[in-house]
C-alpha positions as a Markdown table, in Angstrom:
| # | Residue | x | y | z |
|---|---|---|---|---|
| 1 | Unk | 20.6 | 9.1 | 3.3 |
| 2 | Unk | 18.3 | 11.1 | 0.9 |
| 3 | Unk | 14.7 | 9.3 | 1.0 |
| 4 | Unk | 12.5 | 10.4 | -1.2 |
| 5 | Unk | 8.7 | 9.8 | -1.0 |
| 6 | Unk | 6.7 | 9.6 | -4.3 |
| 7 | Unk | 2.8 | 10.6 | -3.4 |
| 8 | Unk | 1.4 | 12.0 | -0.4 |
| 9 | Unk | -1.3 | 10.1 | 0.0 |
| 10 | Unk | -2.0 | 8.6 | 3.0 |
| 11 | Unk | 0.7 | 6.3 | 3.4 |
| 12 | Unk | 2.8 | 8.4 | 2.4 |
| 13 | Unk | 2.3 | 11.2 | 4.6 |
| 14 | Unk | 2.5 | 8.1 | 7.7 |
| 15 | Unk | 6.0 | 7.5 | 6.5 |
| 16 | Unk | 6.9 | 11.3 | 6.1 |
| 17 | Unk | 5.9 | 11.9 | 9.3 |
| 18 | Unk | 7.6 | 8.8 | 11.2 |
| 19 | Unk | 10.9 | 9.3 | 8.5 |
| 20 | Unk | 11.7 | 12.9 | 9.6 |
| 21 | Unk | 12.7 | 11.4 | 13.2 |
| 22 | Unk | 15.5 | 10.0 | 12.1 |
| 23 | Unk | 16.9 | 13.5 | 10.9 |
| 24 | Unk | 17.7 | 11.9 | 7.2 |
| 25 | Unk | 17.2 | 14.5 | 3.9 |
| 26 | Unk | 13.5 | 13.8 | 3.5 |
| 27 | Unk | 11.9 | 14.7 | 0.1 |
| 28 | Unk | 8.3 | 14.3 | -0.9 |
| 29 | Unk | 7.8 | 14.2 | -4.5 |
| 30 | Unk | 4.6 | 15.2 | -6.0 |
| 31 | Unk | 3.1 | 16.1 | -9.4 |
| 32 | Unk | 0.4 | 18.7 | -8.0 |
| 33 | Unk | 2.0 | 21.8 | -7.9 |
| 34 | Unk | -0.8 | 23.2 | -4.9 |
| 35 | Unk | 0.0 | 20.7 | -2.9 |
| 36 | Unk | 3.7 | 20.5 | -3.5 |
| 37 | Unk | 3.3 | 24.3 | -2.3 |
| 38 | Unk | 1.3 | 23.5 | 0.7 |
| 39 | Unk | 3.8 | 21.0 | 1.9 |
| 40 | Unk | 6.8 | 23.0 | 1.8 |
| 41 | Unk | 4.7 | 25.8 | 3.6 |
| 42 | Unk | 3.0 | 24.2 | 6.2 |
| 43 | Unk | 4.5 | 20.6 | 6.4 |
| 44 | Unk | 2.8 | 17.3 | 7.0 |
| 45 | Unk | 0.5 | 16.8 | 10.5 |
| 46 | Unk | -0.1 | 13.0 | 11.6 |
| 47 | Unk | -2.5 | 12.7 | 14.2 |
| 48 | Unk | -3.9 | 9.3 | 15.4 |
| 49 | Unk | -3.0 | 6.3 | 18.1 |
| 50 | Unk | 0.8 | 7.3 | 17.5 |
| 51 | Unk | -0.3 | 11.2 | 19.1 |
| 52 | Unk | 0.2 | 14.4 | 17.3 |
| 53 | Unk | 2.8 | 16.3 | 15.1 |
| 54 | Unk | 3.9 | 17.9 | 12.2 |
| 55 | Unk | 7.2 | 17.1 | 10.2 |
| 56 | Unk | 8.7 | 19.8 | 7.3 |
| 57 | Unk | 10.1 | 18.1 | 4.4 |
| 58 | Unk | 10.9 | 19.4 | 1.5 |
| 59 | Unk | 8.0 | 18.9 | -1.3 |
| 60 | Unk | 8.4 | 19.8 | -5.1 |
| 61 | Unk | 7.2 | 18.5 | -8.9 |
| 62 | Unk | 10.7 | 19.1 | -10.0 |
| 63 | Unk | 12.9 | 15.9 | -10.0 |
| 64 | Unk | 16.1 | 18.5 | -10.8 |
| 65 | Unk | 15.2 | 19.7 | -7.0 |
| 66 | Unk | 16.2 | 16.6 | -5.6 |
| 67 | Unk | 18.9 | 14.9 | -7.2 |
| 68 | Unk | 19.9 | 11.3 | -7.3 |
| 69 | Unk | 18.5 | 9.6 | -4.0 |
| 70 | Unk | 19.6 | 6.8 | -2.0 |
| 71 | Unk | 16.2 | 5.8 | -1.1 |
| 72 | Unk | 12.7 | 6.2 | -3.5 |
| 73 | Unk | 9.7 | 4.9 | -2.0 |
| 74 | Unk | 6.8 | 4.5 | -3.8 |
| 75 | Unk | 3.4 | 5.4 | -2.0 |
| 76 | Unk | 0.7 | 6.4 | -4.8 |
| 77 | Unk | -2.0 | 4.1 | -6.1 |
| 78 | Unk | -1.2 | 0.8 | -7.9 |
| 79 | Unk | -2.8 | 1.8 | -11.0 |
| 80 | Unk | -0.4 | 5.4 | -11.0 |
| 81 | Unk | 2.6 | 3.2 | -10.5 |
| 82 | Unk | 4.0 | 3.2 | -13.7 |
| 83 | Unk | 3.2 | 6.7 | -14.8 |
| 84 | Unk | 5.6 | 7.7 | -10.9 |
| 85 | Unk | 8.4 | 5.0 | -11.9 |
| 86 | Unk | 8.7 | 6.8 | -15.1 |
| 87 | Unk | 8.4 | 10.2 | -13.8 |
| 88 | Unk | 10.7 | 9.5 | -11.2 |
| 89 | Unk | 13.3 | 7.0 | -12.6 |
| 90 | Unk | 15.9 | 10.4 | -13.2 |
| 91 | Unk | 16.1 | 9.8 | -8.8 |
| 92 | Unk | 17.5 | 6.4 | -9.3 |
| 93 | Unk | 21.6 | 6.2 | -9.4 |
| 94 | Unk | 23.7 | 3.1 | -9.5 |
| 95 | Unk | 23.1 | 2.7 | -5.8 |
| 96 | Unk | 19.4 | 3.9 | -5.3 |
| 97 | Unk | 16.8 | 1.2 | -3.8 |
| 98 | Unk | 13.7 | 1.6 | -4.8 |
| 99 | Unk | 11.0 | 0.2 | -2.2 |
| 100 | Unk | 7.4 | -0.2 | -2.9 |
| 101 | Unk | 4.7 | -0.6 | -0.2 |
| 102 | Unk | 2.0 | -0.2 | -2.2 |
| 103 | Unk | -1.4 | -2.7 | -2.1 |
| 104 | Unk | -2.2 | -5.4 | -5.0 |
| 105 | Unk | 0.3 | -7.4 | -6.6 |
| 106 | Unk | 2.4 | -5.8 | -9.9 |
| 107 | Unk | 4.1 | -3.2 | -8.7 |
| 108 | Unk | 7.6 | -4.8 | -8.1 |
| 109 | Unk | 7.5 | -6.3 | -11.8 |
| 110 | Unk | 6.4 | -2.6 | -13.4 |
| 111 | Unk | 8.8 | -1.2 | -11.4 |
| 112 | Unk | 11.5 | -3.4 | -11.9 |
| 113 | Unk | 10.8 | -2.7 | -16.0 |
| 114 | Unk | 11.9 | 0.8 | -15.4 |
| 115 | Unk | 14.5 | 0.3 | -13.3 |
| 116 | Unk | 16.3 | -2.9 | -13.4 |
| 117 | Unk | 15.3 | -6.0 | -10.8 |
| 118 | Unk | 18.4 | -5.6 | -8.7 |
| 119 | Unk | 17.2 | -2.0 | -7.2 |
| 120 | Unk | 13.8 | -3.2 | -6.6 |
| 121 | Unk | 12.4 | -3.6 | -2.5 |
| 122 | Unk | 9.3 | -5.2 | -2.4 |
| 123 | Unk | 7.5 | -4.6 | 0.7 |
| 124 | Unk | 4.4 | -5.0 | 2.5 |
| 125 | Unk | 3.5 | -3.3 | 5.7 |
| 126 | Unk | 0.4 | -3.8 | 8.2 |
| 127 | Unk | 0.2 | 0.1 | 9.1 |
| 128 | Unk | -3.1 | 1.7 | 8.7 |
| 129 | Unk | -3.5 | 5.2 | 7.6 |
| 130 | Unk | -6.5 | 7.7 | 6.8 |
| 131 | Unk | -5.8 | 10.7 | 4.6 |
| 132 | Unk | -8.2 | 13.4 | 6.3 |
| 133 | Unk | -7.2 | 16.6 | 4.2 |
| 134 | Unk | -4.3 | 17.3 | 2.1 |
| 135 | Unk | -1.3 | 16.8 | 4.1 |
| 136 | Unk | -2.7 | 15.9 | 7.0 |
| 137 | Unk | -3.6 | 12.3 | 8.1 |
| 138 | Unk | -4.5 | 9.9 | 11.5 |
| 139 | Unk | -2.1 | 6.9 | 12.6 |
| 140 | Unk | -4.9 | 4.7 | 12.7 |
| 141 | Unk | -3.0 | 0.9 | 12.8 |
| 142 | Unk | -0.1 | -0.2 | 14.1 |
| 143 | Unk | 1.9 | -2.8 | 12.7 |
| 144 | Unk | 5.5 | -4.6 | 11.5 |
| 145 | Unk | 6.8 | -3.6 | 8.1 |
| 146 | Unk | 8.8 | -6.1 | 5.8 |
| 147 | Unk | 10.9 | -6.0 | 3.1 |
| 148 | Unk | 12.7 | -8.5 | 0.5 |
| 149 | Unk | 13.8 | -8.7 | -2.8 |
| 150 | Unk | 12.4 | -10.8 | -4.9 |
| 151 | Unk | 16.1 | -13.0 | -5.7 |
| 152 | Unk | 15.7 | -13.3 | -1.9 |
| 153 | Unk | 19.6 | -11.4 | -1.6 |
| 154 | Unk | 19.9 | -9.5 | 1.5 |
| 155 | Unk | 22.3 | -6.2 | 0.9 |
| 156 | Unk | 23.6 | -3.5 | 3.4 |
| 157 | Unk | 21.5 | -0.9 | 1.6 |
| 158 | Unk | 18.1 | -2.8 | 2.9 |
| 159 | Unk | 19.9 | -3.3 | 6.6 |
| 160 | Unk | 20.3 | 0.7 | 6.7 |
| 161 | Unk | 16.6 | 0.9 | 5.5 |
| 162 | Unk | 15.7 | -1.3 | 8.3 |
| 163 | Unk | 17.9 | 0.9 | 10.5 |
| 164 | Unk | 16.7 | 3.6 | 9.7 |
| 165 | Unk | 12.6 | 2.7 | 9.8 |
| 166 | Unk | 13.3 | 1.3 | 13.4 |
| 167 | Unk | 15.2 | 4.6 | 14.3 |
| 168 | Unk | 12.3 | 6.2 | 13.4 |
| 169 | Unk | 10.0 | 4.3 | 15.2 |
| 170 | Unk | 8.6 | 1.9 | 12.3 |
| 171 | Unk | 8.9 | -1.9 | 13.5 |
| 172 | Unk | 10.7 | -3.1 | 10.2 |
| 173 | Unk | 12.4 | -6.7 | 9.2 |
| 174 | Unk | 13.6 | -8.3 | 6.3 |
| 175 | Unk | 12.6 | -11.2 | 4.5 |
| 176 | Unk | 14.2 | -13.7 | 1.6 |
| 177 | Unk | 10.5 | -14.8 | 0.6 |
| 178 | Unk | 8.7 | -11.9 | -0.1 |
| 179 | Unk | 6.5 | -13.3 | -2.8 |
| 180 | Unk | 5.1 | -15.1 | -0.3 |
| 181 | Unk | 4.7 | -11.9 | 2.3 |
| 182 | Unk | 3.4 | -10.0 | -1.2 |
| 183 | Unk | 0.6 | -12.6 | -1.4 |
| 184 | Unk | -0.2 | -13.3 | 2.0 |
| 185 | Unk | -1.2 | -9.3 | 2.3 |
| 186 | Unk | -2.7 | -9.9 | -1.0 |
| 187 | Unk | -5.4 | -12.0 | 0.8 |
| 188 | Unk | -5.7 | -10.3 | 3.4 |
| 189 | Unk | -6.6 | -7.2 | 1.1 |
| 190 | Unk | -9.0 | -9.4 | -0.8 |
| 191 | Unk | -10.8 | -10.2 | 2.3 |
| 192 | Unk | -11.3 | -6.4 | 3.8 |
| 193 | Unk | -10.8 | -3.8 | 1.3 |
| 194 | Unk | -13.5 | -4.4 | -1.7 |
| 195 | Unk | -16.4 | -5.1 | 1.7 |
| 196 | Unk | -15.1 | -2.2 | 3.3 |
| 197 | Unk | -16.0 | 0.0 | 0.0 |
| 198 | Unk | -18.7 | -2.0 | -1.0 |
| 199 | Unk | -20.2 | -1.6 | 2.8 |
| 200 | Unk | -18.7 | 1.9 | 4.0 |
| 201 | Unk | -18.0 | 0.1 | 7.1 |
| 202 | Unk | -14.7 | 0.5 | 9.1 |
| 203 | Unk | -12.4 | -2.7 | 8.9 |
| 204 | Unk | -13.5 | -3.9 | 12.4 |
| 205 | Unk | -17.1 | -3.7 | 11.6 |
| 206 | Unk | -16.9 | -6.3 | 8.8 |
| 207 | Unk | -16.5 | -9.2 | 11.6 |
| 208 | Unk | -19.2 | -8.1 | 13.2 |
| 209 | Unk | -22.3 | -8.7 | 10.8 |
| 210 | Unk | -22.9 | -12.6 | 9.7 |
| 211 | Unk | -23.4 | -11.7 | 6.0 |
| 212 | Unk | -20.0 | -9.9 | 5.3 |
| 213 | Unk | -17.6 | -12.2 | 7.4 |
| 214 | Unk | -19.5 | -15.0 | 5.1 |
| 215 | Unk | -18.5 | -13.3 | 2.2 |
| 216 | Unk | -14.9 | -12.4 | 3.5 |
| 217 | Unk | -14.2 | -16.0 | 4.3 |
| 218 | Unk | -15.5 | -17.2 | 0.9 |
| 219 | Unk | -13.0 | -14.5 | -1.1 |
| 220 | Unk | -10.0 | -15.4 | 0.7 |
| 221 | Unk | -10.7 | -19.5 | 0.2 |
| 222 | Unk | -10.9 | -18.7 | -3.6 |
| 223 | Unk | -7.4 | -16.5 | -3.1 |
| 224 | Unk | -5.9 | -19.3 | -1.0 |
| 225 | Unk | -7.1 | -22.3 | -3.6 |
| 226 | Unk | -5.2 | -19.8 | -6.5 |
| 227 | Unk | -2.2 | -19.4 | -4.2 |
| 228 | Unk | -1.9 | -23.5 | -3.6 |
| 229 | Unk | -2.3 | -24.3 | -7.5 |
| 230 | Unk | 0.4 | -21.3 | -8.2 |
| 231 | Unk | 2.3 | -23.3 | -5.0 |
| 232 | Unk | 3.1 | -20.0 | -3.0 |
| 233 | Unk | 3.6 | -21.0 | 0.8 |
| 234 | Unk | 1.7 | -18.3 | 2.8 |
| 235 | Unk | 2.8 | -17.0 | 5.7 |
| 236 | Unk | 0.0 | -17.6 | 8.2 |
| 237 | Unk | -1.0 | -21.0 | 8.9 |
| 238 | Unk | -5.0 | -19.7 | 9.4 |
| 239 | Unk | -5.0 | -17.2 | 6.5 |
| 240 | Unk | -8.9 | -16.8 | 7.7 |
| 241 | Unk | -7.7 | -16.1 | 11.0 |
| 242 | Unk | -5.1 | -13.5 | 10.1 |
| 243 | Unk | -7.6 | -11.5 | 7.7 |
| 244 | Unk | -10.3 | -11.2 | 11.1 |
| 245 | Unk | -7.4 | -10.9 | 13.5 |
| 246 | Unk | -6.7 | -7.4 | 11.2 |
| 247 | Unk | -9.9 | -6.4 | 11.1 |
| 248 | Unk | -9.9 | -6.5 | 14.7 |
| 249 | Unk | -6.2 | -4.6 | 15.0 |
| 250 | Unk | -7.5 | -2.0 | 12.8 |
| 251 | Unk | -11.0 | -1.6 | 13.5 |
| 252 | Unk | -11.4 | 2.0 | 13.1 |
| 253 | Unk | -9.2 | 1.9 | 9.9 |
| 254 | Unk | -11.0 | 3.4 | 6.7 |
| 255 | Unk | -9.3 | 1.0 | 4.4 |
| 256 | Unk | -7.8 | 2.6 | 1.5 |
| 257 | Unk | -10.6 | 1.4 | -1.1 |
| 258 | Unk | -13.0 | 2.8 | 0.8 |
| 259 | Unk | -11.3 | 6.3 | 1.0 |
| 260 | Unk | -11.3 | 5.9 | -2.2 |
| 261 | Unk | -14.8 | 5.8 | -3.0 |
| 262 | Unk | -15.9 | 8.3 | -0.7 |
| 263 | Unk | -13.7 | 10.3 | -2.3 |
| 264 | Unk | -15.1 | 9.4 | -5.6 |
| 265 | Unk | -11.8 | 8.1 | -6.9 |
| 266 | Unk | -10.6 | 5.0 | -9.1 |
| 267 | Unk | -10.0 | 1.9 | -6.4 |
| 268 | Unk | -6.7 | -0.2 | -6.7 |
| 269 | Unk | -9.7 | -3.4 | -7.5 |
| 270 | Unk | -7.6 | -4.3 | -10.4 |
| 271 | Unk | -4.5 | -5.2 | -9.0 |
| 272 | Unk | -6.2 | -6.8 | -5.8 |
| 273 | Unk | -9.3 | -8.8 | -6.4 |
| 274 | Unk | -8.9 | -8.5 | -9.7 |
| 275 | Unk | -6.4 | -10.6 | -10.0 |
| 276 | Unk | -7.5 | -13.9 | -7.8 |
| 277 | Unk | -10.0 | -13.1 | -11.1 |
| 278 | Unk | -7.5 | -13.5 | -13.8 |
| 279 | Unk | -5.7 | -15.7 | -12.5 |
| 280 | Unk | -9.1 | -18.4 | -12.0 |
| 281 | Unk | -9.3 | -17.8 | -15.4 |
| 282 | Unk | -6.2 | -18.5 | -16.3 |
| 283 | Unk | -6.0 | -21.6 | -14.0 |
| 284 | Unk | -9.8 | -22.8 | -14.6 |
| 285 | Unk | -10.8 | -22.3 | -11.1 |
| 286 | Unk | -14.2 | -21.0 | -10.2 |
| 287 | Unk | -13.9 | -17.9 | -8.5 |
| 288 | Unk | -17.2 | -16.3 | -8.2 |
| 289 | Unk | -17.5 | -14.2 | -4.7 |
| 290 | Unk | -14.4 | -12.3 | -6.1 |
| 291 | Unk | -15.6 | -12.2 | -9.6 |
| 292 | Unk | -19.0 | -10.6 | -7.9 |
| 293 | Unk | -16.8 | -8.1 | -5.6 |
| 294 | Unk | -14.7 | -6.7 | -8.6 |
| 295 | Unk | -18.2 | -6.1 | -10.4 |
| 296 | Unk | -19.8 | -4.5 | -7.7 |
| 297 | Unk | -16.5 | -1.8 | -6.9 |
| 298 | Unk | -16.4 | -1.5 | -10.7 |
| 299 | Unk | -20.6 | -0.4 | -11.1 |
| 300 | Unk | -19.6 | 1.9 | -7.6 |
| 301 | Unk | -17.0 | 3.5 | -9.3 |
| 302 | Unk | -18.9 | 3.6 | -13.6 |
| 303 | Unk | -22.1 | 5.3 | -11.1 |
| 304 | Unk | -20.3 | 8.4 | -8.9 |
| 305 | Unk | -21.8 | 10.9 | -10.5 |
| 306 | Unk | -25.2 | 9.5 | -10.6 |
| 307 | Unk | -27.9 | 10.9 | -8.7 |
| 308 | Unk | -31.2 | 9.1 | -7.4 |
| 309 | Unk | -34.2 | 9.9 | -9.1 |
């Protein structure tokens, strides 16, 4: 099978890493020439609670390196998603899955605008990753990963991705309700991610002070009274439970919004609190806590480059 990996980001170097066990042609596609370079020179390290190594796959900006693949998984930020899909829709054949394991809620449907709904894999997965330099990054949660299509078919291409995930050492299982898997990790994003970033805290550190798990359990009420009105089932019978129980399975996670704004960068905000936002709008349900965390990641990320005077 040829896999190819949009974004080395941090997720994405996680799944390069784990992939290249199970001796498939691995390709990591990029649109930063440098880095493209620095891959194919000096490969990808993973580091973390999973121990050490360093993997060699192949990296490039050109899509005419690669071919048609049997396997495109999407790994860069939710906001980037349409601009990859577009760049790398000349991967997808008549057979090609494309599998998205990105945070927020959106991707499958701009995805599935490029490429047709029948090759779309929506996916969420509980691994936790830090990106600590270009191509190099720490194991830093363990966790199942799960896929489904949204028509809730199952088809031998998504048993040979299982296959090949669990070959590689990547707890992976499918599901024929993943709307319901893509909003129950919705919440639990809504609860951790804008606190970490607003905080700088590490994800099991938000548990441990009164104020934020107040406002994490407030959040992820308003998410759960939008999910109910929208009649989604979730998952976990104690959605407050399952968002502390992570914090507490990854608690020296940097979550990705906060790597994002100590990197300075755009968040993913829009496509995870944001939308609990929208959609209380839309559905005349007050939603203040997460209307308050949106503003306060958004005024973070308008005030980077201002200094204190």
């Amino acid at each position: 099978m040829k896999i190819v990996i949009v974004g080395p980001g941090a997720m994405g170097c996680l799944l390069a890493a784990f992939l290249s066990r199970s001796k498939e042609e691995l390709w990591i596609l990029d649109y930063n020439k440098e880095r493209a370079a620095k891959i194919t020179q000096g490969g990808i390290t993973l580091e973390g609670i999973s121990g050490e190594w360093r993997c060699s796959p192949k990296a490039t900006t050109d899509i005419k390196d690669i071919g048609i693949a049997d396997l495109v998984i999407i790994c860069v930020k939710s906001y980037n998603t349409k601009e990859a899909i577009t760049q790398a829709k000349a991967l997808v054949g008549e057979d090609t899955a494309v599998l998205t394991l990105q945070n927020g809620m959106g991707n499958v449907e701009i995805i599935a605008e490029a490429v047709g709904p029948d090759k779309v894999i929506g996916g969420v997965t509980n691994l936790g990753a830090t990106l600590l330099d270009t191509a190099k990054a720490r194991h830093a949660g363990k966790g199942e990963t799960v896929i489904g299509r949204i028509d809730a078919k199952t088809t031998a291409g998504m048993r040979s991705i299982r296959e090949i995930f669990n070959r590689s050492g990547l707890e992976m299982r499918i599901s024929r309700d993943i709307k319901s898997l893509l909003w129950s990790k919705l919440i639990i994003n809504i609860g951790i991610n804008a606190l970490t970033g607003i905080t700088r805290l590490n994800n099991g550190k938000l548990t441990e002070f009164e104020g934020t798990r107040r406002i994490m359990r407030e959040a992820v009420t308003e998410a759960i009274r939008i999910a109910k009105r929208k009649r989604i089932k979730l998952i976990y019978d104690d959605p407050l439970a399952k968002v502390e129980a992570v914090c507490e399975a990854t608690s020296s996670n940097v979550s990705s919004m906060l790597q994002d704004i100590l990197r300075k960068k755009r968040t993913e905000i829009d496509f995870i609190n944001a939308v609990v936002v929208r959609l209380g709008q839309e559905l005349n349900i007050p939603v203040p806590v997460n209307a308050m965390l949106v503003d306060l990641v958004k005024t973070i990320e308008a005030s980077y480059n201002l200094t204190i005077s």
